[in-house]
C-alpha positions as CSV (number, residue, x, y, z in Angstrom):
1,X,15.1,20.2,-29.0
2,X,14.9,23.0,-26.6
3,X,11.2,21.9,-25.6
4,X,11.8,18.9,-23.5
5,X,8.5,18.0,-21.3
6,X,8.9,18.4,-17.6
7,X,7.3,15.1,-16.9
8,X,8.5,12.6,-14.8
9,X,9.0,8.6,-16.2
10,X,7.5,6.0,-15.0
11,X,9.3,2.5,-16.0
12,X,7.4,-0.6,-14.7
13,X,9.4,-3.3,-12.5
14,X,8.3,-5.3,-15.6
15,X,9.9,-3.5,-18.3
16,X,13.1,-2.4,-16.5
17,X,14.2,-5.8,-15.3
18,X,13.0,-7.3,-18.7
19,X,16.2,-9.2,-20.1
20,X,14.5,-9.6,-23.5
21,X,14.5,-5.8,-24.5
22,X,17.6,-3.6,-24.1
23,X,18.1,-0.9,-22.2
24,X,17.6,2.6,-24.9
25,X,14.0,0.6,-25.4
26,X,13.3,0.6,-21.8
27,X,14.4,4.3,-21.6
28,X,12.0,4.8,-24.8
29,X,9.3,3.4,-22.4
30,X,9.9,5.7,-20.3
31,X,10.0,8.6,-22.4
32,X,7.0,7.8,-23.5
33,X,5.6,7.2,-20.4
34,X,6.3,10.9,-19.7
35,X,5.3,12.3,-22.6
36,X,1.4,10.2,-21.7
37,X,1.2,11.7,-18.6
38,X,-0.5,14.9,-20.2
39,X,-3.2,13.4,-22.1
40,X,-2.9,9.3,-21.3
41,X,-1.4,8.5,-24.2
42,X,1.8,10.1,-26.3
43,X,1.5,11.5,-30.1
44,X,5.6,12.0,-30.3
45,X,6.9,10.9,-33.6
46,X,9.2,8.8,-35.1
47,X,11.0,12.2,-36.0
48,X,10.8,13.4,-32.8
49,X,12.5,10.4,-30.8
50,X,14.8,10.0,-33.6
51,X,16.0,13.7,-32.5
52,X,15.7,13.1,-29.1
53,X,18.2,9.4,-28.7
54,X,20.1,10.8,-31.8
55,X,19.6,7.7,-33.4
56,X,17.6,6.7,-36.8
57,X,14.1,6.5,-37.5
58,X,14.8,2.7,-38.5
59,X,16.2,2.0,-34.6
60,X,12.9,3.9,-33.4
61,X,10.6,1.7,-35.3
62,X,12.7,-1.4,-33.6
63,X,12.6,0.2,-30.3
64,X,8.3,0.9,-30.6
65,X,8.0,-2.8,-32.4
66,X,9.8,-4.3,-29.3
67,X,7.5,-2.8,-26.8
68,X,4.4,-3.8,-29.0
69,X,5.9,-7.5,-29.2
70,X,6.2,-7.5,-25.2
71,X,2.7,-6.1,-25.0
72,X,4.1,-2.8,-23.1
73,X,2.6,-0.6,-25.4
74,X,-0.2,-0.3,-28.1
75,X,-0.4,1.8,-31.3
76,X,-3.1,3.2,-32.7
77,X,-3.4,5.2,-36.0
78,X,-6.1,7.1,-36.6
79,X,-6.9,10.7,-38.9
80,X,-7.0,14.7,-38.3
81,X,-8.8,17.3,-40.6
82,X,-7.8,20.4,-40.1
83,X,-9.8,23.6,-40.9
84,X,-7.7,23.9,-44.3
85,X,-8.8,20.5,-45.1
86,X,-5.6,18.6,-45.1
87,X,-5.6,15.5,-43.4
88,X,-3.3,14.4,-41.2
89,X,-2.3,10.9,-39.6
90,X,-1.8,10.8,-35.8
91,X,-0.4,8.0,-34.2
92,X,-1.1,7.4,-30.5
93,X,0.7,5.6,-27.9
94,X,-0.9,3.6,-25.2
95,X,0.8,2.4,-22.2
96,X,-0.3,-0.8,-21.0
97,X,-0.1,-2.5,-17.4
98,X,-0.5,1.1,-15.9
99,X,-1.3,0.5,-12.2
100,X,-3.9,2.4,-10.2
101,X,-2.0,3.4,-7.8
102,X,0.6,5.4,-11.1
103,X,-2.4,6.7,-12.7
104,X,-3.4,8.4,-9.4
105,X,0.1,10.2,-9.7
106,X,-0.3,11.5,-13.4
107,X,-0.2,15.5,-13.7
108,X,-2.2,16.3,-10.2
109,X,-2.1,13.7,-7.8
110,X,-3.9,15.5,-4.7
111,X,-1.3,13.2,-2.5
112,X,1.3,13.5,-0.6
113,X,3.5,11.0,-2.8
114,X,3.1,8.0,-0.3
115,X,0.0,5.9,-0.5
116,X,-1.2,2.6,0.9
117,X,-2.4,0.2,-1.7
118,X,-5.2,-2.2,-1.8
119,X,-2.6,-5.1,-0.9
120,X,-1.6,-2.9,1.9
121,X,2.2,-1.8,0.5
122,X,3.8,1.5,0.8
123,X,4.0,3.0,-2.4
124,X,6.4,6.3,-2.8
């Protein structure tokens, strides 16, 4: 587990003061969160969270099902072929809900970290 991203979370006033999911699944929304910033959505497995929280694939599934339940995120399945010809599944990650004013910040925001939004609020 030596390659951790250097990514920073984003957790949505939403999901962290949400009293219906606890708090490892809002740190899993995070997590993935981070791990989206690269390409807009996250590929990490099952495997790879179960390493990462030390906890089972079974309590990952929960965690991911919870955030589909509460609309956070969205799952999509789709197929790889590789030169070799194996196939492989891929599962992808979307975040929903993600603000303008957050996707603005993802991987090389040009700004200096504080911005006005359209509602005129000081966003850090």
């Amino acid at each position: 587990m030596d390659d951790k991203p250097n990514y920073y979370a984003i957790i949505p006033a939403d999901v962290r003061y949400n009293p219906n999911i606890n708090a490892n699944v809002k740190l899993l929304y995070g997590e993935i969160s981070a791990l989206s910033n690269k390409y807009g959505y996250c590929i990490a497995t099952n495997d790879y969270f179960s390493m990462l929280y030390n906890v089972s694939k079974r309590t990952i599934t929960d965690w991911i099902k919870a955030l589909e339940d509460m609309t956070y995120i969205t799952t999509k399945v789709g197929t790889k072929r590789y030169e070799d010809g194996t196939i492989k599944k891929i599962r992808r990650i979307y975040l929903n809900f993600i603000e303008d004013y957050q996707i603005n910040h993802i991987e090389d925001s040009q700004h200096d970290h504080i911005e006005v939004s359209q509602q005129n609020h000081v966003i850090y």
